[in-house]
Each structure stands twice: as structure tokens, then as C-alpha cells.
C-alpha positions, 0 to 999 in steps of 0.5 A: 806613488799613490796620493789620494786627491784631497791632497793634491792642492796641498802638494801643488801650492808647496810645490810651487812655494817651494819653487818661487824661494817663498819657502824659509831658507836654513839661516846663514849661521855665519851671517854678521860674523867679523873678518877674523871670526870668518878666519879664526872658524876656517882656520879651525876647521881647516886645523881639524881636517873639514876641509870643505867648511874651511873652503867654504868660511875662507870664501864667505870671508873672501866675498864679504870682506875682498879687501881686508888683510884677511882675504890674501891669505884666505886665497892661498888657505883655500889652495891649501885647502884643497890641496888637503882634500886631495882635489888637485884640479881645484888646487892649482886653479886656487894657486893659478888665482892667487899669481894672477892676482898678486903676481909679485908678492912673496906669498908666490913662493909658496904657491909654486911650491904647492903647485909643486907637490900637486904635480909631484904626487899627481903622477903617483897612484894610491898605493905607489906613496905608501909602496915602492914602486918605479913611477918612471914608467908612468906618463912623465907629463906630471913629472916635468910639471912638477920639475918646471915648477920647483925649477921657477921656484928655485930660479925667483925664489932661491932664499925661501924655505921652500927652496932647498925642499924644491931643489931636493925634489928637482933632484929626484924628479930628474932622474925619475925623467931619465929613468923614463927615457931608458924605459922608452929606449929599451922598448925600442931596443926589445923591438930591434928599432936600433936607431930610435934605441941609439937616438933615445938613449943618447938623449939621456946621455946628453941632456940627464948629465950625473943621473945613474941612467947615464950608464944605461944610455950608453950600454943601450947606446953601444948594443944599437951601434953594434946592430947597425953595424955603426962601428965607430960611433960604437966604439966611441960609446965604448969608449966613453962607457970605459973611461967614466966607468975608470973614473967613477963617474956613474952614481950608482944607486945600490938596492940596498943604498937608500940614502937619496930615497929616504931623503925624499920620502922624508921631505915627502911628510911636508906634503900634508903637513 
């Protein structure tokens, strides 16, 4: 960009003013605020949805005052924050914070429920929380996230209020994990891997007891057998397979019968409440 040469000086001596902090800085509106103004403005704003002012007023409350009664609850509100922003990285270090730092203070129970929800929704894309879609076949690393922290939730924590949502959702997410092993089994299966078929789907028999893809392990479970030419253990599986199937034991989960999904997505409104 052309700049005549009498204005040469003028842009060096700004630039270096402006280089060396000489030039006047914006001010600091919140500079002098209280403790309980700092978190009465980041609550409102955290109320109103500028989640990154909130974020930016509960840390500015955070470094003035780190010993006030403030400043605990501000740690777990920045967590919340983020959470709302959908950051989820910055989310769980805000949480993985707040159990460092107060490991054994109640407010943990609703930190590893918030840790919960991250991994819980991290697996799901956009569209997959507004539209029905099989999560099962995504990667489950997420999922057995979410499901170790609901489980520690529920294990250290079993009176909170957050208790019964979490045990709910670790319902859920078991079978989305079995769901998982049935994809990964019938992978193998299309592929005449017979073997790693049986070994897969006797996984879910075994660890993913009363999920609906019990059935399914063992249906695969007796297709392999009967490739390899395993003719007892194919006829246990079938035995087996018939004899749940006389009691009723499998929980069949109909198309039309919405009734565990719809309890799910209706504790899913907690997410962002």
C-alpha cells in the first residue's frame, strides 16, 4: 500500500508506542468489582447464553478472589460453561480441575455427572441428537467413557440427584456397547472369519447379560459353530438360544416400543438445562 514519505515517522514512532504497551490500553471495566458482583454479572451471562463472558467474569472472580466462597462454585460454573458452549475438551479439563483440586467435596458428584454428558454426546454427530440414528456403530471409545463415569458416579455418589439420571443412561449405554460387539461380530460373520465371529459374539453373551443382543450373540454364535463344523458347542448355543427364548428371557426392544428410548431423550433435555 503506498504511503507518501512525510508519514513515514508518524507510522514508526506509532508503531513502536504501540509495540512497548505505551499506547492506552481499553479499561478493564470490571476492574474494582466485588466478589458477588464479579458472579452476580457471570451468572447473568451465563443465564442469558454469552457463555464465553461468563467464562471470562467467573475466571477474573477466580484469580482475584481464589479464596472467597466464591471462587469453588465459579470453578465448577466455568465447567458448565463450557459444557454449554459445546467445548467439550475445555469442559473436562474445567471438571478434571475442579476433582483435583476438591477431591472430596460433594460438588464432585455433579462434576462426573458433567463429565458424563460430555462423553455421552461426544459420540453422537449433530444430526444423530435430533435424528434417529444407530450410534452403535461409531467408535465406542466415548461411550465406555461415559459409562465408567456414570458407573463412579453411581458407585461414590448413589443418593445424589444425579444418581438415578446416570443409572438410566448407564442403561442405555450398555446396550449401545453390545449393540457394538454384534456390528463387529457380523463383520467377521459376512467375511467367513467363523472363529473370530463365535469369540465376538460369546463376548456379548457373556459380558452384556439382559441386553437385547444376547440374541443376537448367540444366533451368530450358532451360524459360526455350525461352519467350523463345531457340532457340540453348536448344539449348546442352541440349546441355550431355546431354552431363554421358552422362558422369555431375551428383552425385545420392538420398533414400534419406544418406551426406554423415549426415557432417555427425555432425561437427554437435562443436558442443556
Amino acid at each position: 500500500m503506498f504511503m507518501p514519505k512525510i508519514l513515514w515517522p508518524f507510522f514508526i514512532v506509532a508503531f513502536l508506542l504501540g509495540g512497548c504497551g505505551l499506547l492506552p490500553k481499553q479499561a478493564d471495566k470490571t476492574a474494582g468489582w466485588s466478589a458477588q458482583k464479579l458472579y452476580t454479572e457471570a451468572t447473568e451471562s451465563l443465564q442469558g447464553g454469552n457463555y464465553q463472558r461468563a467464562i471470562e467474569y467467573y475466571q477474573k472472580l477466580e484469580s482475584r478472589y481464589p479464596f472467597g466462597k466464591y471462587a469453588l462454585q465459579s470453578q465448577l460454573n466455568i465447567a458448565y460453561a463450557y459444557y454449554r458452549a459445546d467445548e467439550p475438551d475445555s469442559t473436562l479439563a474445567a471438571v478434571e480441575r475442579f476433582m483435583k483440586l476438591h477431591p472430596d467435596h460433594p460438588a464432585v458428584a455433579y462434576a462426573l455427572y458433567l463429565k458424563g454428558l460430555v462423553n455421552f454426546t461426544r459420540n453422537m454427530g449433530f444430526f444423530s441428537r435430533f435424528l434417529p440414528t444407530d450410534n452403535s456403530q461409531r467408535d465406542p471409545g466415548s461411550t465406555t467413557d461415559a459409562y465408567n463415569d456414570f458407573a463412579e458416579l453411581v458407585r461414590r455418589f448413589p443418593d445424589t440427584e444425579y444418581a438415578q439420571d446416570a443409572k438410566l443412561r448407564m442403561l442405555y449405554l450398555r446396550n449401545q456397547l453390545a449393540r457394538h460387539e454384534i456390528h463387529v461380530a457380523r463383520y467377521y460373520l459376512d467375511r467367513g472369519a467363523w472363529l473370530a465371529a463365535a469369540n465376538r459374539a460369546q463376548y456379548v453373551v457373556q459380558n452384556y447379560q439382559y441386553t437385547p443382543s444376547v440374541k443376537d450373540g448367540l444366533t451368530i454364535m450358532i451360524i459360526a459353530y455350525e461352519k467350523m463344523g463345531m457340532e457340540e458347542l453348536y448344539q449348546d448355543a442352541l440349546r441355550v438360544l431355546a431354552l431363554n427364548e421358552q422362558k422369555g428371557n431375551f428383552p425385545e426392544l420392538q420398533e414400534g416400543d419406544k418406551t426406554l428410548t423415549e426415557r432417555i431423550w427425555e432425561y437427554l433435555e437435562l443436558d442443556k438445562g
